[in-house]
N, C-alpha and C positions, 0 to 999 in steps of 0.2 A: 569838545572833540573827544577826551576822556571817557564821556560817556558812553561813546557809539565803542570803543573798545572794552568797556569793561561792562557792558548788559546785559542781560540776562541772555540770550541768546549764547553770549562770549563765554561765560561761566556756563552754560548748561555743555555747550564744546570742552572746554577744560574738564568738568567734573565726566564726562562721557568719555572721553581721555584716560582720566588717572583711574577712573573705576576698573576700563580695560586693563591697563598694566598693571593694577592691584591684585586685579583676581575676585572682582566684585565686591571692594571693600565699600565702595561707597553707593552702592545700590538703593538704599532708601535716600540719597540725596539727589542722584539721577532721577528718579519717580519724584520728586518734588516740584525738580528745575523743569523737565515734563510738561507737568503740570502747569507750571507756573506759566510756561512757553505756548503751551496750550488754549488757555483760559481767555474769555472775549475781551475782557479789562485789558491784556497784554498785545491784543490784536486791536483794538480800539487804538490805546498808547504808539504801536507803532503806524498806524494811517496817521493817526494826530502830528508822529513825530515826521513824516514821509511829505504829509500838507506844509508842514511849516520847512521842510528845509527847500520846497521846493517853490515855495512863497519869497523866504530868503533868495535864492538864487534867483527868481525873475527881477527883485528889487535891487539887488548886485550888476544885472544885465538886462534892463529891459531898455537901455538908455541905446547899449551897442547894436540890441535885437532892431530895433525902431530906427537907427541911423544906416543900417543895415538895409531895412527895406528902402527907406528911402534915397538910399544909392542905388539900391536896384531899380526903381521904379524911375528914376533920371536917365540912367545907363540903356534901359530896353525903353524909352521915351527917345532918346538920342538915337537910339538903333534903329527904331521906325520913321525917325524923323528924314535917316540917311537912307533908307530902305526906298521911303516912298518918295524922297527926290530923285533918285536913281532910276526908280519906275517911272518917273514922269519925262526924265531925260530922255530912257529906250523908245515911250512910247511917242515921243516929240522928235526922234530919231528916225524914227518908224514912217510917220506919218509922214514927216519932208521926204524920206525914199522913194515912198510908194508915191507921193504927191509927183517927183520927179521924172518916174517909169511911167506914169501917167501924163504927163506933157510931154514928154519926148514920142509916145506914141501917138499923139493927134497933132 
């Protein structure tokens, strides 16, 4: 965790910082850190570093992520289970009405 605080990105802030309130005293280490921040090896390092913490975290949560759907996928199962008895009721409802309006009139 250390790390992610004190990177280069942290220090190229700090020295872009102090060089301000110096009066440009540390300008050739500003142009360095730059650089350094610039460069494909430093943008490689942080996709590399960005994969792995986000590999970490699905291997921290993928147990809650997957217990998760599969509450969902019970919960909206049970919903249509109640859905489509309800509909079967209306329509078993329905049809003894209409069956009724229909012998009363013949």
């Amino acid at each position: 965790m250390l790390e992610h605080l004190l990177g280069p990105g942290t220090v190229k802030a700090g020295v872009k910082v102090i060089n301000h309130l110096t009066g440009d005293a540390l300008h050739g280490v500003e142009k360095v850190m730059e650089e350094i921040t610039a460069s494909p090896a430093y943008t490689k390092y942080r996709f590399d570093h960005a994969k792995d913490t986000l590999s970490d975290f699905w291997d921290d949560h993928k147990d809650g992520v997957q217990d998760f759907f599969e509450n969902a996928e019970e919960v909206i199962g049970d919903g249509l289970d109640t859905v489509g008895e309800v509909a079967s009721g209306l329509v078993e409802t329905v049809g003894e009405t209409i069956g009724g309006i229909l012998e009363s009139l013949f």
